[in-house]
C-alpha positions in Angstrom: -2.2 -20.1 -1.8 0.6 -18.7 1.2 -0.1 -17.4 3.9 -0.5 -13.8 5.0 1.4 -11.8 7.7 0.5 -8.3 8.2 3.5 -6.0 8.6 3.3 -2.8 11.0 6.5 -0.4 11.0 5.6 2.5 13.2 8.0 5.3 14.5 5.8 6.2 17.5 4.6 3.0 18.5 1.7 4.9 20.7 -2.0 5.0 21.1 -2.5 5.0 17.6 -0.8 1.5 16.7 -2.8 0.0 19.6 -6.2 1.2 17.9 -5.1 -0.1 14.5 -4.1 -3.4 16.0 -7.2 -3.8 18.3 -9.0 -3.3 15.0 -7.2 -5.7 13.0 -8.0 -8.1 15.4 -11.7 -7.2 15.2 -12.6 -7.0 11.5 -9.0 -10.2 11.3 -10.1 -12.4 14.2 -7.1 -14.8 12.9 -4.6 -12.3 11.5 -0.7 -12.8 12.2 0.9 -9.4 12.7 4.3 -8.5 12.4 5.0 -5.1 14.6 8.5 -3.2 14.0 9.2 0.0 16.5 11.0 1.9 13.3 14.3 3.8 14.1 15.6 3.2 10.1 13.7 4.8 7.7 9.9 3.5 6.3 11.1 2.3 3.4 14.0 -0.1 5.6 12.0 -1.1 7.8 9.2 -2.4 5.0 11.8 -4.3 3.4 13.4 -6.0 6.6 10.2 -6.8 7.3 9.4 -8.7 3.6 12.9 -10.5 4.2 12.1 -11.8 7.7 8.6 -14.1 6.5 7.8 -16.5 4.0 3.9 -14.9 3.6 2.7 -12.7 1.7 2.3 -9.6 3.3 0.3 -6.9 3.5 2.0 -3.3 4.6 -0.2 -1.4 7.0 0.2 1.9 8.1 -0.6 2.5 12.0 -2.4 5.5 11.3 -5.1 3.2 9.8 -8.5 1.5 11.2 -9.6 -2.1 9.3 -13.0 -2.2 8.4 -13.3 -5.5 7.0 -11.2 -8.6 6.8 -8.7 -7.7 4.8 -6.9 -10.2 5.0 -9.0 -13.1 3.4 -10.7 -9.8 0.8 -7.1 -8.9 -0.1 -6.1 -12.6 -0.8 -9.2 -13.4 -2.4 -8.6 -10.9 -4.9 -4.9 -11.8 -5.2 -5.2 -15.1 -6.0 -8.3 -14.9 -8.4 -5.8 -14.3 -10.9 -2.2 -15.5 -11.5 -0.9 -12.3 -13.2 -2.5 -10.3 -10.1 1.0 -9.0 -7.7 -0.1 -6.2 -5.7 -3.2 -5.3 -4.2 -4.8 -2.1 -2.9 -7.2 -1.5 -0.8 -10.2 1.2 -0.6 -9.2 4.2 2.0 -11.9 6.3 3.7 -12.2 9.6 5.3 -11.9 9.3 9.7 -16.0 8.8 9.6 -15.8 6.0 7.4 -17.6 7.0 4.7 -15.9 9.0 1.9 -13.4 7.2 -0.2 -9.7 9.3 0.6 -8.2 6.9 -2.5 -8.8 3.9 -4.6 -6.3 3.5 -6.9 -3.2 6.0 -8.4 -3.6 8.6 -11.1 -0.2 9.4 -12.6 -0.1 12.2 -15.0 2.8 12.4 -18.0 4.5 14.9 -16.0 4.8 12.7 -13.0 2.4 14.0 -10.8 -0.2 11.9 -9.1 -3.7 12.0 -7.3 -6.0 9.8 -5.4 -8.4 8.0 -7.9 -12.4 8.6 -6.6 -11.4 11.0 -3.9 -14.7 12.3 -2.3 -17.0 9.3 -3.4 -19.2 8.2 -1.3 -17.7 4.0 -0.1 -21.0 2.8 -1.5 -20.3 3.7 -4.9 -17.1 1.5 -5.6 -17.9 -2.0 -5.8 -15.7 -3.2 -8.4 -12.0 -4.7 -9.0 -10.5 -2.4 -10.8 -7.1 -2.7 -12.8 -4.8 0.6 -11.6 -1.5 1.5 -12.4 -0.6 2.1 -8.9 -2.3 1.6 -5.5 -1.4 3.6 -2.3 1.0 2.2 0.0 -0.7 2.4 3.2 -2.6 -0.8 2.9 -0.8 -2.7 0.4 -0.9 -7.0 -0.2 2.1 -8.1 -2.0 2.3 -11.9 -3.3 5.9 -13.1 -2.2 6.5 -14.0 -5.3 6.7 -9.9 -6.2 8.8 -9.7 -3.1 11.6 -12.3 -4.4 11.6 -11.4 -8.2 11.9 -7.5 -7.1 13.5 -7.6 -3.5 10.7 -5.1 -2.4 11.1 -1.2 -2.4 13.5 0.9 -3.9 15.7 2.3 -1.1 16.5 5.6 -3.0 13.2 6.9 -2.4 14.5 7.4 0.8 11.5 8.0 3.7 9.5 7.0 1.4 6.7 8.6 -1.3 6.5 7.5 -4.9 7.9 4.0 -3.7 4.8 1.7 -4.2 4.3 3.5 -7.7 7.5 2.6 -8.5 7.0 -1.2 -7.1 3.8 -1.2 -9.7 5.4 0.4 -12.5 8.1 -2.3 -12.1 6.0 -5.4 -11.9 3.5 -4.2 -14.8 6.6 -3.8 -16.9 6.9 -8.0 -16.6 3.5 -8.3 -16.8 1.8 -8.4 -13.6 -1.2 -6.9 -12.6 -1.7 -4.1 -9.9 -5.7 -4.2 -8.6 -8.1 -2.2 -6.2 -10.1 -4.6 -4.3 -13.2 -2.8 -2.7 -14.2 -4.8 -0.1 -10.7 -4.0 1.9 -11.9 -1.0 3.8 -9.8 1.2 6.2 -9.7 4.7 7.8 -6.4 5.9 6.9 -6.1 9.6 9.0 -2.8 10.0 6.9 0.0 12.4 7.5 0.7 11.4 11.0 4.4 10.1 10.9 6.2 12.0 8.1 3.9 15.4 8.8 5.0 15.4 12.5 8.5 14.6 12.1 9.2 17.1 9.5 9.1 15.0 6.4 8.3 15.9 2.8 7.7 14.6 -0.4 11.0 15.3 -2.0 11.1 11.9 -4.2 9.7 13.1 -7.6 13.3 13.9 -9.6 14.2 10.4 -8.4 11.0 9.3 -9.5 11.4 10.9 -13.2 15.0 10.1 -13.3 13.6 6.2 -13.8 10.0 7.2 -15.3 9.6 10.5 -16.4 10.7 9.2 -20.5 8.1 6.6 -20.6 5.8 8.5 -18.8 6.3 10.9 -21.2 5.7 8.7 -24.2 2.8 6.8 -22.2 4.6 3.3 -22.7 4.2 3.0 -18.6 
């Protein structure tokens, strides 16, 4: 089982990254963190990061709070299965209570949606097999990270990117999984929305999927 290093790119680098890290090293009293001040895109920076360790990894967002120790739930979970590459965790709502996403819904015309948005935290208990996971609080085995270098660049600032990590790796035959005991306030929005960015990924996105989307072989 390898090691895990949590990764941090953040553009701001402010109050907000402090209270994520104090509570990573709250709820992950023996957590390694990575921290990168970001001046070359999300995506870059994610990526750099990956290329830099020999860990896994798991990619945090610093607009989160960690509930739990994610880092032994995460890796638990990862390792319970060979086939098992990525990880997601369960996001909640800023009072810690309402699930904000657990898991990807992709429709045939490319379009996604947070899976079990509004449910109360209490009612997901179980692993659950997902085509995608949200990026924000994402464990990837290093041995994704070396068969498939990581995120595709072309998405740009990012968006889309960690479904297209997961439709990659399913494609060879891993697994992509929810695991609901890695809890974290994600209050979302708080890089890309202040600095003017939008999600302008989706042709990219349906130049590689949209046919098998379309014939549900993805």
């Amino acid at each position: 089982m390898n090691g895990v290093t949590i990764l941090i790119p953040t553009f701001y680098a402010n109050q907000m990254l402090y209270n994520c890290v104090a509570s990573i090293m709250a709820s992950c009293p023996s957590a390694k963190v990575l921290i990168y001040k970001n001046d070359i895109g999300w995506l870059k920076a994610c990526n750099r990061l990956m290329r830099e360790i020999s860990d896994d990894v798991i990619l945090l967002n610093d607009d989160t709070l960690i509930l739990t120790n994610i880092v032994e739930e995460m890796r638990k979970v990862a390792y319970s299965d060979d086939k098992i590459g990525i990880v997601g965790g369960k996001s909640l709502s800023s009072n810690g209570e309402i699930v904000t996403n657990y898991g990807i819904y992709i429709a045939p015309d490319g379009n996604t949606a947070h899976k079990y948005y509004g449910k109360h935290r209490n009612e997901i208990t179980e692993i659950e097999n997902q085509r995608a996971v949200e990026g924000s609080c994402i464990y990837i085995k290093r041995e994704i990270i070396k068969r498939f270098g990581g995120f595709d660049e072309g998405y740009g600032s990012g968006y889309r990117e960690e479904v297209d990590l997961a439709f990659q790796i399913r494609e060879m035959g891993w697994k992509v999984v929810s695991c609901p005991t890695a809890e974290y306030i994600h209050f979302g929005n708080q890089t890309h929305g202040k600095l003017g960015i939008t999600n302008n990924t989706y042709d990219y996105f349906m130049s590689k999927w949209g046919a098998k989307l379309k014939l549900g072989e993805i």
